[in-house]
C-alpha positions as CSV (number, residue, x, y, z in Angstrom):
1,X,69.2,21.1,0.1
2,X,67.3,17.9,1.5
3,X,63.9,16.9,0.9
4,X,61.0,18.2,2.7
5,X,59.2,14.5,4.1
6,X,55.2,15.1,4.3
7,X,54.9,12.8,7.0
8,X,57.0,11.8,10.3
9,X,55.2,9.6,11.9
10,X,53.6,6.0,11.6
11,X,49.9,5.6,12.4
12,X,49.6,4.7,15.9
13,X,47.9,1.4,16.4
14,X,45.9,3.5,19.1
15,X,44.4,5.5,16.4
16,X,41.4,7.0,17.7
17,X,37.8,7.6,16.0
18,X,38.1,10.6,14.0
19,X,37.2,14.2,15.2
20,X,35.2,16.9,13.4
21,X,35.4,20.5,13.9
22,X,34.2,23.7,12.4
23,X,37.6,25.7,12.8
24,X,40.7,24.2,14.1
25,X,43.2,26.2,16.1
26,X,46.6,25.7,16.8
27,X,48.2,27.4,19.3
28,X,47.0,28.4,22.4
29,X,48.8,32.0,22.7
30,X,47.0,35.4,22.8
31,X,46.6,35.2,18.8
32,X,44.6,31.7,19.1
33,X,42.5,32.8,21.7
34,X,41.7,35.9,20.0
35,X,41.4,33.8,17.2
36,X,39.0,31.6,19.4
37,X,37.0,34.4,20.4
38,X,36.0,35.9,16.9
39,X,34.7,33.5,16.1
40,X,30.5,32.5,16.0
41,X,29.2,30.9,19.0
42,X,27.1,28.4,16.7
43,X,30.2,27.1,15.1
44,X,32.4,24.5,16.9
45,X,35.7,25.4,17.3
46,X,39.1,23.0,18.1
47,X,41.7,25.1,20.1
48,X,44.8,22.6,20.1
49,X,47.5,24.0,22.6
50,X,50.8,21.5,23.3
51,X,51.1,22.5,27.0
52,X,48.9,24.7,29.2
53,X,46.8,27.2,28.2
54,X,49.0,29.6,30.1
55,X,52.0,28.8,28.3
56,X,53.1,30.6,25.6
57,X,55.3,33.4,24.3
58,X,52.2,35.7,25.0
59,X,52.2,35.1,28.8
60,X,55.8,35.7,29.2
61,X,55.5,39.2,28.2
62,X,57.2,41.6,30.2
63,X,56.7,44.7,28.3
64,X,52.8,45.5,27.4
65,X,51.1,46.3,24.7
66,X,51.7,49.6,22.1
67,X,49.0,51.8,21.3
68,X,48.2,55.3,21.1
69,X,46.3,56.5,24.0
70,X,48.3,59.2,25.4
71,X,46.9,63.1,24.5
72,X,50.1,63.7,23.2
73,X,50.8,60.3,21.2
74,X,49.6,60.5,17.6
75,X,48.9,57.5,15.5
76,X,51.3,59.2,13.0
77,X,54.1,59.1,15.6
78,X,53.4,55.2,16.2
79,X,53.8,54.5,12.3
80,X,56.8,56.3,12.0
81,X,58.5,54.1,15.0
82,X,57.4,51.0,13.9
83,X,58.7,51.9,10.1
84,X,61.8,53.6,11.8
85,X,62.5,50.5,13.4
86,X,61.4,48.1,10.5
87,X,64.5,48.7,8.3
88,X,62.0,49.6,4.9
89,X,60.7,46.2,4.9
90,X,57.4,46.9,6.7
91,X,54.3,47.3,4.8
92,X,53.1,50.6,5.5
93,X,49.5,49.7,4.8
94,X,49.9,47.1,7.0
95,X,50.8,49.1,9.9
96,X,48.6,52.0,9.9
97,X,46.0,49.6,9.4
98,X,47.3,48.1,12.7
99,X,48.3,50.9,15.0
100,X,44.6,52.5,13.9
101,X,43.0,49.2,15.6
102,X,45.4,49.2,18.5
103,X,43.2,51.3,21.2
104,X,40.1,49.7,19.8
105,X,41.7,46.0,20.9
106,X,43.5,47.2,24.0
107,X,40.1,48.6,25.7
108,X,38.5,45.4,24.4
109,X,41.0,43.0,26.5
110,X,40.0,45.4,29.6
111,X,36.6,44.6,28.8
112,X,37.2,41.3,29.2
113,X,38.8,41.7,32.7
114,X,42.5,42.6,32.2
115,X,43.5,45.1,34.4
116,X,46.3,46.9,33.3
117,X,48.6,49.5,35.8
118,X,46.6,53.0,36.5
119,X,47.2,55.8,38.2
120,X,44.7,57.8,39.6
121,X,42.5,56.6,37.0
122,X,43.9,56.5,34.0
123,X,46.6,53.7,32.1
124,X,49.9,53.9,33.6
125,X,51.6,54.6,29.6
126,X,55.3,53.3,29.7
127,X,58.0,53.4,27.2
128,X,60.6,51.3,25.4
129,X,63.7,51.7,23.2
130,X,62.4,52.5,19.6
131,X,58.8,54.5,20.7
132,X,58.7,58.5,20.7
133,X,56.1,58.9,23.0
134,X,54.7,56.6,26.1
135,X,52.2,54.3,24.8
136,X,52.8,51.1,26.6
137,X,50.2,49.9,28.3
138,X,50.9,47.2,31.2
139,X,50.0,45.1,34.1
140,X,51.3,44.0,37.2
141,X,54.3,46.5,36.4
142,X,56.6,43.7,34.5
143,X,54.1,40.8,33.8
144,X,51.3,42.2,31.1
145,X,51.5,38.4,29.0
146,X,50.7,36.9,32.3
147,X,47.8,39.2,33.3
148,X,46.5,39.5,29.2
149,X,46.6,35.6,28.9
150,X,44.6,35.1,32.4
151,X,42.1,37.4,31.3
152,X,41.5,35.6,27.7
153,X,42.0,32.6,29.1
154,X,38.6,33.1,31.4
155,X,36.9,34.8,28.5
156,X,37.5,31.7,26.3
157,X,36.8,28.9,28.7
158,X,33.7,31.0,29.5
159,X,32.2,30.0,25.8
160,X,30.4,26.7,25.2
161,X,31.3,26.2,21.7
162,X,35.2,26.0,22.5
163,X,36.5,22.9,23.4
164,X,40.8,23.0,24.7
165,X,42.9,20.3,24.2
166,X,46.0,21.0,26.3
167,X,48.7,19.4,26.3
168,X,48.1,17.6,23.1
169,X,50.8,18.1,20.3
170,X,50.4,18.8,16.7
171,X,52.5,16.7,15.1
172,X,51.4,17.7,11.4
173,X,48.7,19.5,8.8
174,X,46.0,17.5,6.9
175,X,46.0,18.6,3.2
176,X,43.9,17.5,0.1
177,X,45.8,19.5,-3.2
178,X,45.8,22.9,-2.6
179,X,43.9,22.9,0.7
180,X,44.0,22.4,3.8
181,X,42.0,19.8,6.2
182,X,42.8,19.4,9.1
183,X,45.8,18.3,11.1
184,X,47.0,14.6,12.9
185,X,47.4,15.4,16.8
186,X,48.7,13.4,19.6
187,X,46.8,13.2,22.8
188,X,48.0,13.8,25.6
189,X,46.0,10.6,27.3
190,X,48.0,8.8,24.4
191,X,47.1,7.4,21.2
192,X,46.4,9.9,18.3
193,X,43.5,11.4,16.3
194,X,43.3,13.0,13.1
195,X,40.9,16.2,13.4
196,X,39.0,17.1,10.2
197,X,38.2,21.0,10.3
198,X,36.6,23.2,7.6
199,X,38.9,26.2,8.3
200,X,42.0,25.9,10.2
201,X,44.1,28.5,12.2
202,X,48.0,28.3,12.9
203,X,48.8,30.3,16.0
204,X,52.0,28.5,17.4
205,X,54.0,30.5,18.0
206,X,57.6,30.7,17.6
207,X,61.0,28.9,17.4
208,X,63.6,30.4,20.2
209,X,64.5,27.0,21.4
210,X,66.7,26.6,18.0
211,X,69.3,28.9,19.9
212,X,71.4,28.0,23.1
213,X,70.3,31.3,24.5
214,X,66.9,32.3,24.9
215,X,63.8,34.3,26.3
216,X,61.3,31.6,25.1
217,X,60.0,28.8,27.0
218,X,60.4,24.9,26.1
219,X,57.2,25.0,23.9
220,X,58.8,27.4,21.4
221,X,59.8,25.1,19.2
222,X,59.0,26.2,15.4
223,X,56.3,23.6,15.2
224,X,53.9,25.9,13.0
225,X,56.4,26.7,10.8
226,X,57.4,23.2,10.2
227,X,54.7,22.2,9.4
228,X,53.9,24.7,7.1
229,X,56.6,24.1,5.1
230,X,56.6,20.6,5.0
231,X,52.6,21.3,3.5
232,X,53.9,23.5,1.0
233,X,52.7,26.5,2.3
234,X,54.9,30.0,1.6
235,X,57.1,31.2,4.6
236,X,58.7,34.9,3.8
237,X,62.1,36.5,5.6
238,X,63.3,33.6,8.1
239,X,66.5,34.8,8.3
240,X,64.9,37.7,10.0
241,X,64.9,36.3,14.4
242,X,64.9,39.6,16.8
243,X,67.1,38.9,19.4
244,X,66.5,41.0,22.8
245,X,69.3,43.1,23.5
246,X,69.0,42.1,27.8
247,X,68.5,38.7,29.0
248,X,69.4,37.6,32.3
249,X,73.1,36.1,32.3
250,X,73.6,34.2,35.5
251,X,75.0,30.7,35.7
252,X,72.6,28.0,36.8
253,X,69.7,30.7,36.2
254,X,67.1,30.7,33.5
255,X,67.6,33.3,30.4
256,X,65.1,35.8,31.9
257,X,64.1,38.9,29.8
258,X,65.0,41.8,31.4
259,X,62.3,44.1,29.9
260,X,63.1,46.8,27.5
261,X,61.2,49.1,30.2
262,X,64.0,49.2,32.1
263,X,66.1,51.5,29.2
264,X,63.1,53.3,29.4
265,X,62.6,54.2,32.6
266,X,65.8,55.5,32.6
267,X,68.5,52.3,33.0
268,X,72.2,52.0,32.1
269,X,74.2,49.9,30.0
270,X,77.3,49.5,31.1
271,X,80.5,47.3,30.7
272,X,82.3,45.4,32.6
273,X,84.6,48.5,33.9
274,X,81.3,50.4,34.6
275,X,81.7,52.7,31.6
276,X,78.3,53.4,29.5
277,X,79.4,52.7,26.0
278,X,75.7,53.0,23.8
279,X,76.4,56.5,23.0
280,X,79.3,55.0,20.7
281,X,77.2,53.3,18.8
282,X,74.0,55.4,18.5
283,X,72.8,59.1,19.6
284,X,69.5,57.6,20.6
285,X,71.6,55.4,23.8
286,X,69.8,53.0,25.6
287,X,66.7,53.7,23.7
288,X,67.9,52.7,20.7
289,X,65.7,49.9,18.8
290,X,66.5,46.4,19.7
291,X,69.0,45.4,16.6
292,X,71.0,48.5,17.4
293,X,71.5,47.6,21.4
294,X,71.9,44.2,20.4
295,X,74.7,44.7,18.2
296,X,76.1,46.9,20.2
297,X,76.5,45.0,23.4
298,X,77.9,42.0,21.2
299,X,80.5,44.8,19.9
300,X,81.5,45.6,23.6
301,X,81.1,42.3,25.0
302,X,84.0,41.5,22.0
303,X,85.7,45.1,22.9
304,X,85.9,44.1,26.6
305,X,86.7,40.4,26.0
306,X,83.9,40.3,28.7
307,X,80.9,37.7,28.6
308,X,78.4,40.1,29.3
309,X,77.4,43.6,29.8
310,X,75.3,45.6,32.9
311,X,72.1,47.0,33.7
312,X,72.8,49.6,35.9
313,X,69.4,51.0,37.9
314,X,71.4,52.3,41.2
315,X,71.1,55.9,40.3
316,X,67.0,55.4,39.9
317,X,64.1,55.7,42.9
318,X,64.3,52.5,44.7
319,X,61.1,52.2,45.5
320,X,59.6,53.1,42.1
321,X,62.6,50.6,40.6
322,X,60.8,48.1,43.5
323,X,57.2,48.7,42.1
324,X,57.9,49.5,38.7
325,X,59.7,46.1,38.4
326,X,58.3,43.1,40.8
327,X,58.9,40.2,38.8
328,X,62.9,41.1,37.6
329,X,63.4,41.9,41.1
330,X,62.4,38.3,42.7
331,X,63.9,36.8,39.7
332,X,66.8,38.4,40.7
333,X,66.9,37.9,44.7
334,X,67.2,34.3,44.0
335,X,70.4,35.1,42.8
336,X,71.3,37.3,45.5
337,X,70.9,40.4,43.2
338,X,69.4,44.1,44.2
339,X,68.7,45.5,41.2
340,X,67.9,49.0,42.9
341,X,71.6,49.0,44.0
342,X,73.6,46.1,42.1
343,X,74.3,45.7,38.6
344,X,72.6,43.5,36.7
345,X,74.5,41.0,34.5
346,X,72.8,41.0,30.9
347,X,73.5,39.8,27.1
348,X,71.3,39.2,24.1
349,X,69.1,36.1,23.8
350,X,67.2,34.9,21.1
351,X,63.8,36.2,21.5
352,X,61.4,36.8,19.3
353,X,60.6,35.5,15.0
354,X,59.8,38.4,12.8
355,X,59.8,35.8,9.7
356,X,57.7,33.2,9.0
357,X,54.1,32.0,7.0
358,X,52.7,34.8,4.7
359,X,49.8,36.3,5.7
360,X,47.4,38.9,3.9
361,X,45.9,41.3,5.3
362,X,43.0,39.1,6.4
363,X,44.9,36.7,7.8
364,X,44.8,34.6,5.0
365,X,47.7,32.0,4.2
366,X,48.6,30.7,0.6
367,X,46.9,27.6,1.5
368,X,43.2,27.2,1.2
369,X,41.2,27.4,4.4
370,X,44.3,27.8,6.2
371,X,44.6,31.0,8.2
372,X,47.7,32.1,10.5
373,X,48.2,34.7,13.2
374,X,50.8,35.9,15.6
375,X,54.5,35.5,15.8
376,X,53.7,32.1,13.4
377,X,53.6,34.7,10.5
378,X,55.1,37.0,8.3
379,X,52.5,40.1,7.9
380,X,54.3,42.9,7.0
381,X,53.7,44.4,10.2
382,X,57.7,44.0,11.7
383,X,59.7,44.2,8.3
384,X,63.3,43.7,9.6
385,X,63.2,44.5,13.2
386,X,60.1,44.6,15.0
387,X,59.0,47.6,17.4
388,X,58.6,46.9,20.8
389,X,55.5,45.8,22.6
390,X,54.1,45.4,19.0
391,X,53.9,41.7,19.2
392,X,51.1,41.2,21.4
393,X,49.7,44.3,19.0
394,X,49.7,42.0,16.3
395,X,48.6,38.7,18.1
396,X,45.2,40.7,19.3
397,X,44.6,42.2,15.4
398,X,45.7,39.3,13.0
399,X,44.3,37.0,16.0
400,X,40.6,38.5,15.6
401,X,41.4,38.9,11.7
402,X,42.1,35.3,10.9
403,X,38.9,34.4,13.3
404,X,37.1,36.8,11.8
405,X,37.3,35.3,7.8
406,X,37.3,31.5,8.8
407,X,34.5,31.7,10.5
408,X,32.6,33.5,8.1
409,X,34.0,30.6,5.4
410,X,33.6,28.1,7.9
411,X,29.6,29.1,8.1
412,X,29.5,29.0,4.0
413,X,30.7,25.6,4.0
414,X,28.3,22.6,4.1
415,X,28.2,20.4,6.7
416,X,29.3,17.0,4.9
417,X,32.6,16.0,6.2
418,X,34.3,13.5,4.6
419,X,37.3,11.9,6.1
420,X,40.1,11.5,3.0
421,X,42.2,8.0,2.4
422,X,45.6,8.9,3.8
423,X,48.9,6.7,3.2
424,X,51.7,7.0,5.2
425,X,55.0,4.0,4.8
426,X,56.0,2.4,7.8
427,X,59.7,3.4,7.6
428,X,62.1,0.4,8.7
429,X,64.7,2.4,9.7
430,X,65.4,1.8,13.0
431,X,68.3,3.3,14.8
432,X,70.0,4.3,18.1
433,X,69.6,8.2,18.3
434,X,70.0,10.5,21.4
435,X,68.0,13.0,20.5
436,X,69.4,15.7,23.3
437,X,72.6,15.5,22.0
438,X,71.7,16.4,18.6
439,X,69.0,19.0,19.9
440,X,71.9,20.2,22.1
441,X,74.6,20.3,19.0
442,X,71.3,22.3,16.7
443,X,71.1,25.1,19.5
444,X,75.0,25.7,19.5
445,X,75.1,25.7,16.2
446,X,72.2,28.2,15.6
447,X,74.3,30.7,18.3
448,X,77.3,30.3,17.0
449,X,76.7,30.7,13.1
450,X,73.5,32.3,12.9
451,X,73.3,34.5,15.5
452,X,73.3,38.2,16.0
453,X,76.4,38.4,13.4
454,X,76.2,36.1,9.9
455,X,79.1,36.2,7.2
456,X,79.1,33.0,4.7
457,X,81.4,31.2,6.2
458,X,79.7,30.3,9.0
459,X,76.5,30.2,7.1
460,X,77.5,27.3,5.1
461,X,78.8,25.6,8.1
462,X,75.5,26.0,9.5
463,X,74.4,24.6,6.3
464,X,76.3,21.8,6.2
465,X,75.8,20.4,9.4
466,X,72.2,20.8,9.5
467,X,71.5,18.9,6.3
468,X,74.0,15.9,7.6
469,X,71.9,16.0,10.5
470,X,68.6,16.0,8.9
471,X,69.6,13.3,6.8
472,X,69.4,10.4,9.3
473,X,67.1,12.2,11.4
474,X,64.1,13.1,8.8
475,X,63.4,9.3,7.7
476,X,62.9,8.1,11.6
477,X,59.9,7.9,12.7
478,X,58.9,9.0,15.9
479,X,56.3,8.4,18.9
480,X,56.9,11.5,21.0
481,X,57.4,15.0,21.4
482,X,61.3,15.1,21.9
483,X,61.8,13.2,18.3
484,X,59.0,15.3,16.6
485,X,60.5,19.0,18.1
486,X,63.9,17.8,17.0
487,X,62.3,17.2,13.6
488,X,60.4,20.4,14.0
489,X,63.6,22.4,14.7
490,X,65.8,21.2,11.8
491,X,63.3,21.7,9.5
492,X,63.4,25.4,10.7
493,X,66.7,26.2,10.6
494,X,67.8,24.7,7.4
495,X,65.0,27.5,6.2
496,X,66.8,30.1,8.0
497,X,70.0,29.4,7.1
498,X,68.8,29.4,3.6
499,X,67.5,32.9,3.8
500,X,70.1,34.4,6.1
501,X,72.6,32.6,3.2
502,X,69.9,34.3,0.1
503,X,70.5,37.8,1.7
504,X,74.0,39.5,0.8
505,X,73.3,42.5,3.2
506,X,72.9,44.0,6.8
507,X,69.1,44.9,7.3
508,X,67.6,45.1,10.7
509,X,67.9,42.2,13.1
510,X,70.0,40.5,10.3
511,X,73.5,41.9,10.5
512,X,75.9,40.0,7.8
513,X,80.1,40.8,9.1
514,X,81.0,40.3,5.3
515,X,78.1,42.8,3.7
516,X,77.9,45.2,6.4
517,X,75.7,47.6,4.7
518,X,71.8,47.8,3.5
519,X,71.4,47.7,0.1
520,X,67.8,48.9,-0.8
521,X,68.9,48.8,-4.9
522,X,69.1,45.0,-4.4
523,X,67.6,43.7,-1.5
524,X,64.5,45.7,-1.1
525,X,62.5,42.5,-1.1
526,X,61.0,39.8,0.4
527,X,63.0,36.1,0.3
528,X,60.5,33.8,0.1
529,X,60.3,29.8,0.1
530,X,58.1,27.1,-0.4
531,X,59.4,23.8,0.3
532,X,62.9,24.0,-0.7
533,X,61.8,26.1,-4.1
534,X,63.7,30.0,-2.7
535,X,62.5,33.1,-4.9
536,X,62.6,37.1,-3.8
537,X,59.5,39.4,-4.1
538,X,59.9,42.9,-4.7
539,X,58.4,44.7,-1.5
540,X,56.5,47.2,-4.2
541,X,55.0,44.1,-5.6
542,X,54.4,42.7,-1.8
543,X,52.5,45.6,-0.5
């Protein structure tokens, strides 16, 4: 494997003065404004967000949020779904500890003005493929992230000792030995700044924009994790990316979700010859956990030599399909699509990264005063396949967590700043480089070899190509976004190749063609990495 470079870009000429915060945020998702929120109004916090506020995994949500509010749910009954659907890899402490906290967070984000679907009173309480009981909370019937990140959003711009950047990209982490310092940022007025923090939180997000085919917006481009790993700080079970089983397939249209509500209000799958086919592959049909559906429709999709497979909602109310639905069904007008009475075209799209930066319980990275929440992480929470709807779950608890403890260690820390004496090599290289084609070749690549079926083969083909490619990309040295998401997103997928490549078995979202089964005797463990140093962790060890 290639080296891991420290530093990509040159100091700016237009470096400005120097910027001092208590706690630094990155990411501004529903984890780092939860992050933002928790933490105390005499300390100055930094929240650092590469587009708009509003932009994020967390406000395109469709689903809503799990938690166990119905008189006949039980929390028991949530931490058996979420370990059901973790393949054995979850942490059990982990989850109790979060589906306990669930109500508690969920009534807190109505407190702070979201309003989520009621009827007559009480939360509308929906349900997905994978949950036993309706516990899905959500607003504006398919558009919860929206509605949760307005709401947060207002809370957070609401407090004085918050300052937002948007628009402003983190190009890398400050470190000094073991710890962590702050981060180099570059302004969206131009120029850049290095930002000197006592605590720092990661919250950015995921990487879907490694695939060709994906539910995540153009920000999603594993810039957290990068970083992370270029700073030496542990990543656990990258080779573990959900991909949703039902993402709009329409030429010339975007790769819309098509929310796992659907299944469970009652929608079909069906193939191209209008046969439902789940039932072959699992008892539990269309409510089935993600992985399952997933693999399943690939299966078909192969059986049928078809590019895609159907949502079928005709035999549903119309009206309730009209209500229930708003946003899929103007998504889907544009394309001259009724989805109360035609057929929906769907496939799988990359969606969501259970894998990433360990995380303790607190929130805590292996760094010093560096903390990490949401999808950024690993937490023990999703172990091979995360549950539905328990994403934003785990933004709102690790989110708070992670606030919680740096700003507690931010308060214990004097107030004596003390900018460090950085060096960073001009690099002379200087060549031609289109980065879209490369970007363009990295997302094929990733879909083709380590998508929703892995066997060696095209694992080292994947491996191959990305280290030529990082080669003579990794030495340049950039002065935008486009060069530094390329960067980004190479460095990301040569770490999940690796993994994917470590793990000689089929275990939730990972499904390897050439070891087909799970095999808890070997592979009931963690593969973790930091830098390019790979070593496994026994989950009895991890918990």
């Amino acid at each position: 494997m290639h080296s891991i470079p420290r530093f990509l870009v040159p100091f700016s000429p237009k470096l400005l003065p120097h910027r001092f915060t208590d706690v630094l945020i990155i990411g501004g998702g529903l984890a780092g404004m939860r992050a933002a929120m928790a933490i105390d109004p005499h300390l100055s916090v930094l929240l650092i967000t590469k587009d708009l506020l509003d932009q994020s995994n967390s406000s395109y949500a469709q689903g809503g949020i799990a938690g166990v509010l119905g008189p006949e749910d039980r929390f028991e009954f949530h931490v058996h779904d979420t370990l059901e659907a973790g393949g054995t890899l979850c942490h059990r402490s982990v989850v109790e500890s979060v589906i306990h906290e669930a109500p508690r967070r969920i009534h807190e984000l109505m407190e702070w003005g979201a309003r989520f679907d009621q009827d007559a009173g009480s939360l509308m309480l929906g349900r997905e493929g994978g949950h036993s009981h309706h516990r899905i909370v959500h607003a504006l019937g398919d558009s919860t992230g929206r509605e949760v990140v307005r709401a947060m959003s207002a809370a957070v711009l609401a407090r004085p000792n918050i300052a937002v950047l948007e628009n402003s990209f983190t190009v890398d982490l400050l470190s000094n030995e073991d710890r962590c310092t702050g981060c180099l940022i570059a302004l969206r007025q131009g120029g850049m700044q290095l930002v000197w923090a006592k605590q720092t939180i990661l919250c950015s997000g995921g990487t879907g924009q490694i695939y060709r085919e994906s539910t995540n917006p153009p920000v999603a481009t594993g810039d957290g994790l990068a970083m992370a790993r270029r700073a030496g700080v542990e990543l656990r079970d990258m080779e573990f990316m959900q991909f949703h089983p039902t993402v709009l397939y329409l030429a010339g249209s975007s790769r819309s979700l098509i929310t796992e509500a659907v299944r469970g209000e009652g929608a079909h799958l069906v193939d191209k010859n209008g046969d439902r086919f789940m039932s072959h592959y699992d008892p539990r049909e269309e409510l089935a956990p993600r992985d399952v559906v997933s693999q399943a429709i690939t299966a078909q999709m192969e059986a049928t030599q078809h590019p895609n497979v159907y949502l079928d909602l005709s035999h549903l109310d119309a009206e309730f399909v009209a209500q229930r639905f708003p946003g899929i069904r103007k998504a889907c007008a544009e394309f001259g699509l009724d989805i109360t009475r035609d057929r929906i075209p769907v496939r799988p799209g990359a969606h969501y990264m259970i894998g990433g930066v360990t995380v303790d319980d607190d929130g805590r990275t292996s760094m010093k005063n560096l903390w990490a929440a949401g999808e950024v992480t690993s937490s023990g929470l999703h172990g091979a396949n995360r549950l539905a709807s328990n994403s934003l779950l785990e933004g709102l608890v690790y989110g708070a967590r992670a606030g919680e403890g740096a700003s507690r260690a931010a308060a214990e820390t004097p107030d004596s700043f003390r900018a460090l004496a950085l060096s960073n090599p001009i690099s002379n290289i200087r060549r031609p480089l289109d980065l879209s084609d490369v970007r363009s070749s990295l997302k094929s690549l990733m879909w083709r070899c380590v998508g929703v079926r892995r066997d060696a083969a095209t694992l080292h083909e994947a491996a191959d190509s990305v280290e030529t490619w990082t080669k003579y990309v990794a030495p340049l040295q950039f002065d935008s976004p486009q060069g530094w998401e390329l960067q980004n997103l190479l460095t990301v997928a040569s770490a999940m190749i690796e993994a994917a490549r470590r793990r000689e078995e089929s275990r939730g979202v990972h499904f390897r063609t050439d070891f087909p089964d799970t095999n808890d005797d070997q592979w009931l463990r963690h593969v973790c990495m930091v830098g390019d140093r790979v070593h496994l962790s026994d989950l009895r060890s991890s918990k």
